[in-house]
N, C-alpha and C positions, 0 to 999 in steps of 0.2 A: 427236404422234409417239410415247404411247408404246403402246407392241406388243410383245407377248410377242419378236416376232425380233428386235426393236432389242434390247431388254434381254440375248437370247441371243448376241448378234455383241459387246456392248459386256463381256460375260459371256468369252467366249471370248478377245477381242484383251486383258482387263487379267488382272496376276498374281493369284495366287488371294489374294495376303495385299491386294494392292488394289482388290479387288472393290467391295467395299461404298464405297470413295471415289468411286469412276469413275463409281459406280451414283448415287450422292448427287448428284455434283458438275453429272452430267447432270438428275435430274430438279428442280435447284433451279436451273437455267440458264433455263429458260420462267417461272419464278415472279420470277426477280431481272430479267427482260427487261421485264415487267409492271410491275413498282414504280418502273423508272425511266423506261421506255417512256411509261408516261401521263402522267404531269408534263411530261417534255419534250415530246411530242406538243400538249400546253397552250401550251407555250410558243413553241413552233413555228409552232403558228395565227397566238399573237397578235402574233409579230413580222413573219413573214413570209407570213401565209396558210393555207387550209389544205392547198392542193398541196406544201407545202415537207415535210409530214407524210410523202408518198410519197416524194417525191424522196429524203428525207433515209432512211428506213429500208429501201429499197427498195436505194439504190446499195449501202448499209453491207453488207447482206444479200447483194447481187451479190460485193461485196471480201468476203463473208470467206467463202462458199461458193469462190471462184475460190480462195484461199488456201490452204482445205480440201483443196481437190483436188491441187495443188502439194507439199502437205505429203505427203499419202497418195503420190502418184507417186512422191517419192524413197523414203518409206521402203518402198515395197515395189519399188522398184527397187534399194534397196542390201542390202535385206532377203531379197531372192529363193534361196531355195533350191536352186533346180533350175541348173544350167549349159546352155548351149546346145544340147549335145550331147544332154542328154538329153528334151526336150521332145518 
């Protein structure tokens, strides 16, 4: 995921004095996923199989995208600019 327009949307929603955090914080979230991701995946196999690898990263993945979008709905529902009237 990275793309010049993710980098430009992730550019746009954080302050200018926290750019460069936002910008770190997301491109070292795929690398710290990896370092912990494949040991546990290891371990995963050798307790429970290796279907327990999907199950387990798959649900995680469903909760925290569902999560995601929860978060996103309020704040731009309390965040909204525009009143009724004027849309």
């Amino acid at each position: 995921m990275n793309s010049a327009n993710t980098v430009g949307l992730l550019n746009s929603l954080a302050r200018l004095t926290e750019v460069f955090m936002v910008l770190s914080m997301w491109l070292v979230g795929g690398q710290i996923g990896t370092v912990f991701g494949m040991p546990m995946s290891g371990l995963l196999c050798e307790w429970f199989g290796w279907e327990s690898v999907f199950y387990f990263f798959g649900e995680n993945f469903s909760l925290c995208l569902l999560m995601l979008r929860i978060v996103w709905s309020y704040y731009f529902l309390l965040s909204s600019q525009y009143s009724e009237g004027e849309c």
